[in-house]
KESE-60768 format. One record per atom (N, C-alpha, C): residue in one letter; x negated, y negated, z negated. Coordinates in pm, whole numbers, plus 50000, padded with zeros to 5 digits. Atoms other than C-alpha are relative to their C-alpha. Example, Ala and Ser with C-alpha at 12.3 -4.5 7.8 and 13.67 -1.06 7.14 Angstrom:
2
A499115011950000
A487705045049220
A499104988050000
S500825011950006
S486335010649286
S500774989149927
% end
This chain:
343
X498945008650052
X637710998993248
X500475005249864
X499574995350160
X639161001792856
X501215002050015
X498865000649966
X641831015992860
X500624996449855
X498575004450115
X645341001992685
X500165014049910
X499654989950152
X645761018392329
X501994996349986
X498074999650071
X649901023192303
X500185013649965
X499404992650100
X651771037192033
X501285003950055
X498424997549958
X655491059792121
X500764994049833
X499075000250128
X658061052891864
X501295004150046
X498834998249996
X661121072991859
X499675016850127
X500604983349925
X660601113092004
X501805005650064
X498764989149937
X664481122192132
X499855000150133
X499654993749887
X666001124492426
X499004991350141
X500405011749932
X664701091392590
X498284999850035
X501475006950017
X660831095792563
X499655009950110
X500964991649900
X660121125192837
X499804990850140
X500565006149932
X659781101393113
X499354990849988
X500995007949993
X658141078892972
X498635010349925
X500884991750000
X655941103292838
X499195006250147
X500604993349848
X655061119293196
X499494989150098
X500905009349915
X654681083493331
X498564998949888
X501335005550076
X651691076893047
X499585008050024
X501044988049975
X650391111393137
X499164997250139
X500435006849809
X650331096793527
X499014988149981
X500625012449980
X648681065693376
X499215001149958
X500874993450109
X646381080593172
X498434993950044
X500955008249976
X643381064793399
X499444980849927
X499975011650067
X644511031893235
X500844997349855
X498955003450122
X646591036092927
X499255017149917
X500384991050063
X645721058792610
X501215002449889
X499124996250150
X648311072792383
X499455002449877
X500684995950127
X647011071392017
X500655002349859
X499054995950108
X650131076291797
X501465004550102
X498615005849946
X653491088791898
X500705010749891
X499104994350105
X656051092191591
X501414997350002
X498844998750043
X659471099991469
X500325005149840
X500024997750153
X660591100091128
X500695021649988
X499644987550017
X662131135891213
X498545010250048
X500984994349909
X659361162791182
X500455008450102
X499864988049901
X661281186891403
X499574995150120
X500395000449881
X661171161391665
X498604999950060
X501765001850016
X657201152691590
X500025016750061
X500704987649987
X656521189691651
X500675005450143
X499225001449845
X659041192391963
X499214993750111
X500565006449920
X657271166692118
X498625005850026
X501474996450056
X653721177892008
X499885012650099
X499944987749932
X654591212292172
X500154995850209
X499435001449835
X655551196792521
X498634987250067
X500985016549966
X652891163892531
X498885002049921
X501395001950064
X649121160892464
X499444987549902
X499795015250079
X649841130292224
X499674999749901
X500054998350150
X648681126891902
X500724992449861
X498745005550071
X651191124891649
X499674993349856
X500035005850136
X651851108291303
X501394998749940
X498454996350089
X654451106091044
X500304985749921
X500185012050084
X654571067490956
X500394987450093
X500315016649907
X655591032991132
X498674994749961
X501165012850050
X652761017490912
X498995008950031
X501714994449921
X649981042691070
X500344993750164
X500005005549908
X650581025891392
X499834983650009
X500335008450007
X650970992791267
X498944992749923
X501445005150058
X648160991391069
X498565005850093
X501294996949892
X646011005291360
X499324986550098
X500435013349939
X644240975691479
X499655000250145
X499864996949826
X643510988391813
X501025007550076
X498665001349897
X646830996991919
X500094987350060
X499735010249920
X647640971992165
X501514995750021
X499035002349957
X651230978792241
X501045012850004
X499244988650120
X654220999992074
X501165002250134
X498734999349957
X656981018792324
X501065003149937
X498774999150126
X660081015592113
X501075005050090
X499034991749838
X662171044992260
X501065006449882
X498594994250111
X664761051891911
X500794996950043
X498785003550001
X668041045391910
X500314983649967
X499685014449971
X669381008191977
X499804993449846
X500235008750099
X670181000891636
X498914998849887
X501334996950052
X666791004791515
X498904988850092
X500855010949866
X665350980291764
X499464984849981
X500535014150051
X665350946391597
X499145003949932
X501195000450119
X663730952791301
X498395012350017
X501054993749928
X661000978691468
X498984987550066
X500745008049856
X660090951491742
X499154988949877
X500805014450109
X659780921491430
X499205011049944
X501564992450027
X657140947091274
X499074998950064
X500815002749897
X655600949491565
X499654987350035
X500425017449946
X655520913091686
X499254997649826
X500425004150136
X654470903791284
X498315003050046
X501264995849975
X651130928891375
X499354996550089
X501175005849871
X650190913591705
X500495009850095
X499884992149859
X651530945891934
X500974995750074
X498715004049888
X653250939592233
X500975008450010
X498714996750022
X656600956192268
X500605005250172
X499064998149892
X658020975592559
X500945007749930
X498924998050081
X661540984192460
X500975007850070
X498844994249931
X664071007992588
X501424995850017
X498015005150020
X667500994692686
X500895005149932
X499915013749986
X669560981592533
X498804993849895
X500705009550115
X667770955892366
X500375003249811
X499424994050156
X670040962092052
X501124999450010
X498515000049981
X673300964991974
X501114987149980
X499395009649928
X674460935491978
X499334989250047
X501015011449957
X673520903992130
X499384988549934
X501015010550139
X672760882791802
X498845009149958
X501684991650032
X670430909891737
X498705001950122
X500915001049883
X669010912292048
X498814988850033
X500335013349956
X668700875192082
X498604998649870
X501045002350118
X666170875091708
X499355008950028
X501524990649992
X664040904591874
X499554991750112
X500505007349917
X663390886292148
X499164984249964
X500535015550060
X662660849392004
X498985006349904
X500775004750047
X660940862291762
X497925013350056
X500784995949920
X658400884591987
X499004984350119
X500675010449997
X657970849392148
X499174990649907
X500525009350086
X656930834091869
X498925003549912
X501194993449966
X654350858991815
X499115003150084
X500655003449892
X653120852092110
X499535015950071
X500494985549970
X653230893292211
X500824997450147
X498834992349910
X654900908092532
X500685005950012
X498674997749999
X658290917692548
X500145009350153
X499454990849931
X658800945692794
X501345008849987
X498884993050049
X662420959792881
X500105012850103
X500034990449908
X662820991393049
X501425005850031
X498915001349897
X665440983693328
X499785002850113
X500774991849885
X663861008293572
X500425001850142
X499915002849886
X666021005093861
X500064985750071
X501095011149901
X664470971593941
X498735006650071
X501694995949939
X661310992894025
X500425011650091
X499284995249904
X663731014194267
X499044995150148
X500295005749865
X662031009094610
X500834988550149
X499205007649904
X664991001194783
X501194987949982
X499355011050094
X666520978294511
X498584987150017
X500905008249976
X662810958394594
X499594997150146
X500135003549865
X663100957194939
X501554990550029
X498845003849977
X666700944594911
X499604983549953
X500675018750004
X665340913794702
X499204994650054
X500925005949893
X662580910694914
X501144987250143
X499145004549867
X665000902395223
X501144988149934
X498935008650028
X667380881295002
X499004985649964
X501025010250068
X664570861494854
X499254991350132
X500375007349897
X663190853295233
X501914994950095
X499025009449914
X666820842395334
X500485006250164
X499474992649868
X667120871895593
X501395004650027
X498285001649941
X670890877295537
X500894990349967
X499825015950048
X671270838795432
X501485004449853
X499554997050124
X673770838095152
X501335009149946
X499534989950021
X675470860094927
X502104995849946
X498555004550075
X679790859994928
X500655009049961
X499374986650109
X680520892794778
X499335010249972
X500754994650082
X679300917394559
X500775007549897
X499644993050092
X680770945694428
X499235010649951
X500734991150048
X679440973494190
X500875011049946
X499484992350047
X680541003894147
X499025013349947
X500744992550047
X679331027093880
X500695009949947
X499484995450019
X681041059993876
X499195014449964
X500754988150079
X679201088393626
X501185008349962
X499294984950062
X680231120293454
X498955000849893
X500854994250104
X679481125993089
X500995008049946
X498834991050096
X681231156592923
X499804995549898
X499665008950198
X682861152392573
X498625009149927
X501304992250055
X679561174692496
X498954988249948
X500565013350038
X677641145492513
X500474986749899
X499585005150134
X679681126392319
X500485002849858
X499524989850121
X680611150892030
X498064998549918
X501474996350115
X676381145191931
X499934982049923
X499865012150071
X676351121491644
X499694987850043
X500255013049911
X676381080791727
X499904999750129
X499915000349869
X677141089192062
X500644991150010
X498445010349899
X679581060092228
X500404995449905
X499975005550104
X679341043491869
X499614990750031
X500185018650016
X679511005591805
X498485001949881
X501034997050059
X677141015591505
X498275004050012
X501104995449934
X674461029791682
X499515000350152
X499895002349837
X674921024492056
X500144987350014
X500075014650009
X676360990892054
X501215000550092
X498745002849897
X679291003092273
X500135009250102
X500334988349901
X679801025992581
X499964999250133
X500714993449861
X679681032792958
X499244982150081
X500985013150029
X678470993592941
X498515003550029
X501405006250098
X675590988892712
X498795012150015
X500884984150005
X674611029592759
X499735006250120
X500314990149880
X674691039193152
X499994989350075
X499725006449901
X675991008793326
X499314988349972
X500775010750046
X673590982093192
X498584999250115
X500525005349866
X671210992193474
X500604998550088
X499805006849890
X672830986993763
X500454988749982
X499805013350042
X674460957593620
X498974991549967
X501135011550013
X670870941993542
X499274999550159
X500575003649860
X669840950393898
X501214992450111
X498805009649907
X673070934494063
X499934986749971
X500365012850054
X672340903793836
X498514996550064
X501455008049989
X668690900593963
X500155003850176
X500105001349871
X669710905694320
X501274983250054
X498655010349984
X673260882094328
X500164990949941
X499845013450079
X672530858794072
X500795002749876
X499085000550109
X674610852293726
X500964999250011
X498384999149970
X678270858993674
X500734986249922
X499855013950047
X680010827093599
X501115004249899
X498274992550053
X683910845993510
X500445014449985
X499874983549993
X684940881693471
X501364997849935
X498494996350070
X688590890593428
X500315015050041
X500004979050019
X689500932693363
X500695002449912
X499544987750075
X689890960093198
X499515008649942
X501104989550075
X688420984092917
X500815007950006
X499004990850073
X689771014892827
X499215012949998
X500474987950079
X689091047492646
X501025010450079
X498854993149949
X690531073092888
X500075010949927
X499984989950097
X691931104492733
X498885010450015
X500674991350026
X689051121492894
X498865004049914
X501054998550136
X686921118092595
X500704993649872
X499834999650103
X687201116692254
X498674990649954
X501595012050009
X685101083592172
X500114987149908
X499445013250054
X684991049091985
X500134993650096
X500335016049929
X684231026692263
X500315006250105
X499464997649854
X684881023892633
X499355008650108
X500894991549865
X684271048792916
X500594995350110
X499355003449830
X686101028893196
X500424985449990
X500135016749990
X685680990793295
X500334996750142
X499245005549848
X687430972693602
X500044986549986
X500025014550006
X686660938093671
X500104994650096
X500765006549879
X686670909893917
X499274988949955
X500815009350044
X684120888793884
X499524985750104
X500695015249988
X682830848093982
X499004996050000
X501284997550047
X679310848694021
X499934982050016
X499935017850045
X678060809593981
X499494994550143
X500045004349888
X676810810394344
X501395001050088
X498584999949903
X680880810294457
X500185014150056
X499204987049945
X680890847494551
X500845009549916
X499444992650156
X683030868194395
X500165010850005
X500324986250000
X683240904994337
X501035009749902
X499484990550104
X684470935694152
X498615007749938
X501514989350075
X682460960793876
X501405008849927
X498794990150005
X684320988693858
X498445014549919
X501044993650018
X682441014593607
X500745008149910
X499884991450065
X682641046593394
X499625009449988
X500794984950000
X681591079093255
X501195014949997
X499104988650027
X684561099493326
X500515008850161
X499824998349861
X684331103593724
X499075013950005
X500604988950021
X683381140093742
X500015003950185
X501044996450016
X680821154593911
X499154989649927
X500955007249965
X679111120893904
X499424994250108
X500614997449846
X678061102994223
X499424983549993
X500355005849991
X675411079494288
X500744982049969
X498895016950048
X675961040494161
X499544991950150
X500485005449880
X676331015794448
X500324984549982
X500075012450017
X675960976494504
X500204994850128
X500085005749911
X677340962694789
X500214983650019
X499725012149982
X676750927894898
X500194995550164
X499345002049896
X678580911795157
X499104981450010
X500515009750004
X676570881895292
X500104992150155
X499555007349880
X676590856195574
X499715006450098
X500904993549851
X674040874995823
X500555011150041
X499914987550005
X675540908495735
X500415004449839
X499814994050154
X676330934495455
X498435011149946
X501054990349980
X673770954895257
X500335007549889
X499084993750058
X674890986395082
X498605008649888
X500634992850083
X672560999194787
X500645013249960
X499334990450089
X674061033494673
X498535011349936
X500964989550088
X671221052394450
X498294990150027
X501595005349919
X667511049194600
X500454999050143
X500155004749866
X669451043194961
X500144985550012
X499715012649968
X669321011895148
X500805000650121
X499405007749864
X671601003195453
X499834984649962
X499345014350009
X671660967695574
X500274999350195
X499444999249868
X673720961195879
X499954986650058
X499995017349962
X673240924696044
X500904998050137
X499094999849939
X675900911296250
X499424998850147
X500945001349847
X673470908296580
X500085014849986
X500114979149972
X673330947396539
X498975002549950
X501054991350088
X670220954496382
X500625005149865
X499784995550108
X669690978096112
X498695004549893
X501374999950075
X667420983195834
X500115010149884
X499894986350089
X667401021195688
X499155003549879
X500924997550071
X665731032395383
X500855014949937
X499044993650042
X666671067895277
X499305003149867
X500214995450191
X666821082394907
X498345004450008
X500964997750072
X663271084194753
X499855015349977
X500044986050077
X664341112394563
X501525000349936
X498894999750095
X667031123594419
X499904991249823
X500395007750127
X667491098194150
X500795003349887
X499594988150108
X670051122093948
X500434986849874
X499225010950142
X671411110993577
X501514997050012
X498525003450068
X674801107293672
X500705012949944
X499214990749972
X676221137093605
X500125004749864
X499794997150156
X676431156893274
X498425001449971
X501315000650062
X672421161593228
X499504982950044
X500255011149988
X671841121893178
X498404998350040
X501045001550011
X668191131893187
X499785007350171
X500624992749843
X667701149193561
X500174985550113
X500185015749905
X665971114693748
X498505005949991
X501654999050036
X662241117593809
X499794987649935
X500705010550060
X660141095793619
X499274993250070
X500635010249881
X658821077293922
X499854984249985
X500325013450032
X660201045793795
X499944990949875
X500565005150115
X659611046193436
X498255000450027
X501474999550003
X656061051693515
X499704985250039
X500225014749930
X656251017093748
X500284990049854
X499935010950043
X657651000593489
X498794996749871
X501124995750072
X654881013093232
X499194993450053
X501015008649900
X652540998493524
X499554987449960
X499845016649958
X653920967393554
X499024995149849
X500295007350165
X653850958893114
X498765004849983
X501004998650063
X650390974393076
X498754988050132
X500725010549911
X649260949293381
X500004989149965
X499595015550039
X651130917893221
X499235001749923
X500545003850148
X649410925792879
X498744999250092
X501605002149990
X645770926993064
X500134988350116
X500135012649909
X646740895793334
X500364989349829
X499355011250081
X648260875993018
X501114995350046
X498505001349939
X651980874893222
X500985005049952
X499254994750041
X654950884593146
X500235008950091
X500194988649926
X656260917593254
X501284999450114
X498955008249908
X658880918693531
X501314995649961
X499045000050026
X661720927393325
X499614992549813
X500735004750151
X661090904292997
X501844999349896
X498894999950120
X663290899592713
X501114993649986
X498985007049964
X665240870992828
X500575001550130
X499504995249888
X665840886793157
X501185008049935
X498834985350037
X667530919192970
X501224987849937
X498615009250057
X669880891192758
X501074999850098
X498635007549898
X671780882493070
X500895010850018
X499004993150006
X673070915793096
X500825001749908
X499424999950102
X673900917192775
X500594991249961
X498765006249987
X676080889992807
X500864997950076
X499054998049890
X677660897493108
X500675011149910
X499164987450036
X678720930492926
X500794993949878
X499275005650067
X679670911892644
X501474992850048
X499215007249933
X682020889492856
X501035010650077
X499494991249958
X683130922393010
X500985002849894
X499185001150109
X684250932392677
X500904993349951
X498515012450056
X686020905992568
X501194997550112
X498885001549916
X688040902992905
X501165009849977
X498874988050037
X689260936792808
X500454997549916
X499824999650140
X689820931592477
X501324990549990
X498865009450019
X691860895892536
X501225004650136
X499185000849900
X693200902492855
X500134990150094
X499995012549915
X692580868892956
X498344998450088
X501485000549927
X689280852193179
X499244997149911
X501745005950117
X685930847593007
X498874999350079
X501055005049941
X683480827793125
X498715006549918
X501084998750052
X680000840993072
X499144992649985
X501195008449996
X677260826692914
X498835004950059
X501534998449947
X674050824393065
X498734997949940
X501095000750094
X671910812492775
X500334998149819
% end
């Protein structure tokens, strides 16, 4: 079989798991560039990964047999990377968020369609085991329908982490315990419960950091199937303790917290799934998670590009979070309700 030619782009903090999944995939995927405009990080990386490096966007995009670019920089670097890419023909898997904001987001995406490439987003706890057994069972109608749904996402980041430049910056982030920690579980609560119709809350910058943007969000939310919920989130809950999704549904409740599953059905059965692995990241090292399910999602986008499909998590999937968080925002901001859009 030939294997997929992809390019890294962007060497910090973000690229060692996906690095260790392409090492795992290595039967079907070939790394043939992976750069950063910093050489320290080029040589950082170089020292830790068998990758072969370069010092150029345009040696990757003028490589005609690259196939497909992982764009793992910093957010606000993300539009105009991806339109390069889409311009050359490579397909695009993209690290969350999309970009920093959602007009920018919205022109990497359209115009990746209109290059007719693939748009991969890497929103990795969809590829959670027990976050795919949960939609499994919702999707066959085994705990018939869903009337509540709360999320609670309670991390720990010391002001360490935010004291390193464009940390929890509108400039370079796009915003905080949102757009930067809480954007996955919020895209996997959206692809299990459906779209949020209303959100009315609360932002706020608690004193335990020193930040631009928000480390603590409290909402209740209106999803458009009539259930309604809370999202209760932040990075100031110290140690850190697993994020959880409970939905409350006709048959029964079913309680996601990390990689566990409970589901309890009101006849008395039960349907256990315990932690995978320690799936880690909340705590002050954002990076201690195995790479189990960046590798899946690596899988998935190097399968869509050789079926001709899209990948699971595509470009207009990631939008929706990014306007739920938007809508989050603004509730805080006015104080009043805000309906979210959905397209």
């Amino acid at each position: 079989m030939t294997k997929t030619r992809i390019a890294i782009v962007g060497l910090g903090m973000a690229v060692t798991p996906h690095a260790r999944g392409l090492m795992d995939l290595a039967g079907t995927v070939e790394v043939v560039h992976a750069y950063a405009r910093s050489e320290g990080r080029r040589q950082a990386f170089g020292a830790k990964f068998p990758f072969p490096l370069c010092d150029s966007l345009e040696t990757i995009l003028n490589d005609d047999s690259v196939e497909a670019v992982a764009v793992l920089s910093p957010a606000n670097t993300h539009r105009d990377i991806a339109l390069r890419c889409a311009e050359a023909g490579k397909h695009v898997l993209m690290e969350k968020p999309l970009e920093i904001t959602t007009a920018r987001a919205e022109e990497l995406v359209a115009a990746c369609r209109r290059a007719g490439v693939r748009l991969g987003v890497v929103l990795q706890h969809r590829f959670r085991p027990a976050g795919m057994k949960l939609a499994e069972m919702l999707r066959a109608g085994e705990l018939g329908a869903i009337v509540g749904c709360s999320t609670v996402i309670r991390l720990w980041r010391p002001q360490s982490y935010y004291d390193e430049p464009g940390r929890g910056t509108l400039a370079r982030d796009g915003g905080g315990v949102l757009i930067s920690q809480g954007i996955h579980t919020l895209d996997l609560m959206l692809s299990l419960a459906g779209p949020v119709a209303e959100v009315t809350g609360f932002t706020a910058t608690t004193p335990i950091h020193r930040m631009e943007t928000e480390d603590m969000v409290c909402a209740a939310a209106r999803f458009a199937n009539g259930a309604i919920g809370t999202i209760d989130a932040t990075t100031a809950a110290y140690p850190g303790f697993p994020e959880e999704i409970v939905l409350t549904c006709e048959k029964g409740t079913a309680l996601l917290r990390g990689t566990e599953l409970l589901v309890q059905f009101q006849d008395g059965r039960k349907i256990a799934m315990e932690p995978d692995r320690s799936a880690g990241g909340t705590g002050a090292d954002p990076m201690a998670f195995p790479h189990d399910y960046h590798r899946a999602v690596m899988a998935d986008f190097v399968e869509a590009i050789r079926a001709g499909r899209d990948p699971k998590v595509t470009g207009e999937e990631a939008l929706k979070v990014h306007r739920l968080i938007d809508a989050l925002i603004e509730t805080g901001r006015t104080g009043r309700p805000v309906r979210c859009k959905t397209s």
